[in-house]
N, C-alpha and C positions, 0 to 999 in steps of 0.2 A: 435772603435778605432778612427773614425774620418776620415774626406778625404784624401786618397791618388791619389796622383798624380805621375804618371810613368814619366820615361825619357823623358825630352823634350829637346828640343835646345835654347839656350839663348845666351843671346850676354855679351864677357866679356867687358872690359875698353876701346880695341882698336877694339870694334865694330868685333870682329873675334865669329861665331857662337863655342861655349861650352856646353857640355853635364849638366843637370839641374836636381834633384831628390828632390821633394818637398814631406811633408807628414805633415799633421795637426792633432792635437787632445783638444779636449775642457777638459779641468782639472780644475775641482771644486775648484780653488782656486784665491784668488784676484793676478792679476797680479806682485804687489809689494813682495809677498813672493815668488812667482815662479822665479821673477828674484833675489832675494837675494839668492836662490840657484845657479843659474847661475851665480851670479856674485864674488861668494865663487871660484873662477878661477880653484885654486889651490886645491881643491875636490870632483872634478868629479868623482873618483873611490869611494867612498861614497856613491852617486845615479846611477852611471849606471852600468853596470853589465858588458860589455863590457872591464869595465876599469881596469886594475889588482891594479893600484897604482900609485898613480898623486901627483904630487908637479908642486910648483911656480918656476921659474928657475930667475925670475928678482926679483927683492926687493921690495915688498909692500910698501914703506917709506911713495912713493907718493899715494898710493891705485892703485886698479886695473883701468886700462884703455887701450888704443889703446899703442900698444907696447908691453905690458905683456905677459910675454911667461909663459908656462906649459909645463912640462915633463909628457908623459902618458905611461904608460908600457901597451900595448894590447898585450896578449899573449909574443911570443918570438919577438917580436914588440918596440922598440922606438919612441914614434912619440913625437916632439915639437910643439907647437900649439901658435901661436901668434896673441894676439887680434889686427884685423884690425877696426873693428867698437864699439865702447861703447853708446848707447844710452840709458840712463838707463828712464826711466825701459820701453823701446822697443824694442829695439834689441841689439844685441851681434852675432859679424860675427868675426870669429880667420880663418888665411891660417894654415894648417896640412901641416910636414913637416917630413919624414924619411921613405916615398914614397922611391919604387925603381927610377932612377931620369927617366926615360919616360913617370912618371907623373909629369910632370911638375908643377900645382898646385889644388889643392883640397881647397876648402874655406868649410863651415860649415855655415849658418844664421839664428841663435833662432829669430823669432819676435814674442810679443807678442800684441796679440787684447783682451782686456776685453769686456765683455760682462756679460749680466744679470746670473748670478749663478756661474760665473767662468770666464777664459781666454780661447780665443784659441791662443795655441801655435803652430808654424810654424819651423820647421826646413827645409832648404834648403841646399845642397850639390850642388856645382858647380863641375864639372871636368874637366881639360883643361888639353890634351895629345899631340894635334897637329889639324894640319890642314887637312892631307890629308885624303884618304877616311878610310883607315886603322886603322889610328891612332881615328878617330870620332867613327867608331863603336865599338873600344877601350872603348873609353872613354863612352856608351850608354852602355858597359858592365858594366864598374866601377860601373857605375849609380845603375845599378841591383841591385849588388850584396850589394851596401852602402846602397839600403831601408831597410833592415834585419837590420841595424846598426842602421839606424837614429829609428825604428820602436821598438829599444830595448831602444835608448835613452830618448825615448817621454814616453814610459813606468816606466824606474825608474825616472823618473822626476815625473808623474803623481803618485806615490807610494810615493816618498818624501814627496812631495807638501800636497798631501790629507791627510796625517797623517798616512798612512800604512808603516811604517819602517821595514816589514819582515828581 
């Protein structure tokens, strides 16, 4: 699977410590095709298995970039997803959105590192719940329970990417 990394602590925009779940995996393919999947915005239920059924919610006119929203149906779940970072072909970071509101913000960040035979790709899950001690170990829950997630994503990604379309 590649390196995982457990809940840490990291600091958001205003310097305030937020809960962190990083997970890598190297996938046989040149980085340029693995972000033309990622950057296909609006069909994530396509490649991940998590996802029931995804559309574009803004208008493609300009192409995808920082602002573009997505609708994802996860189970009896709505969630909106809007791209915060575009760096193509490096990263792609969108905030998730239809959280119960005590999650305050959930971000997602694909980066991608080529290397000799493949890419390693990086997903990152930030959680910000609050400050006090409650709400922290809250959010180093969240963390848990999102590796199963991002651990499923990094999976149909590497299924897409390498030519296995089960």
């Amino acid at each position: 699977m590649g390196r995982i990394f457990g809940p840490s602590a990291a600091l958001n925009t205003y310097g305030v410590k937020v809960a962190e779940i990083r997970r890598s995996r190297t996938i046989a393919a040149e980085a340029q095709a693995i972000w033309d999947v990622l950057a296909d915005f609006g069909a994530i239920s396509a490649w991940a298995d998590i996802a029931d059924h995804s559309c574009l919610l803004t208008p493609a006119a300009d192409g995808i970039g920082v602002g573009t929203a997505r609708r994802v149906q996860v189970g009896r779940d709505t969630l909106v997803e809007r791209i915060t970072e575009f760096d193509r072909p490096r990263a792609l970071a969108y905030d998730v959105a239809g959280f119960p509101r005590q999650l305050r913000r959930l971000n997602n960040r694909w980066t991608l590192s080529p290397i000799a035979g493949g890419t390693v790709v990086t997903l990152t899950t930030t959680i910000e719940i609050g400050r006090n001690r409650i709400q922290r170990l809250a959010e180093r829950v969240v963390a848990r329970f999102s590796a199963r997630q991002l651990d499923s994503m990094l999976t149909g990604l590497a299924h897409r990417t390498e030519g296995s379309h089960d």
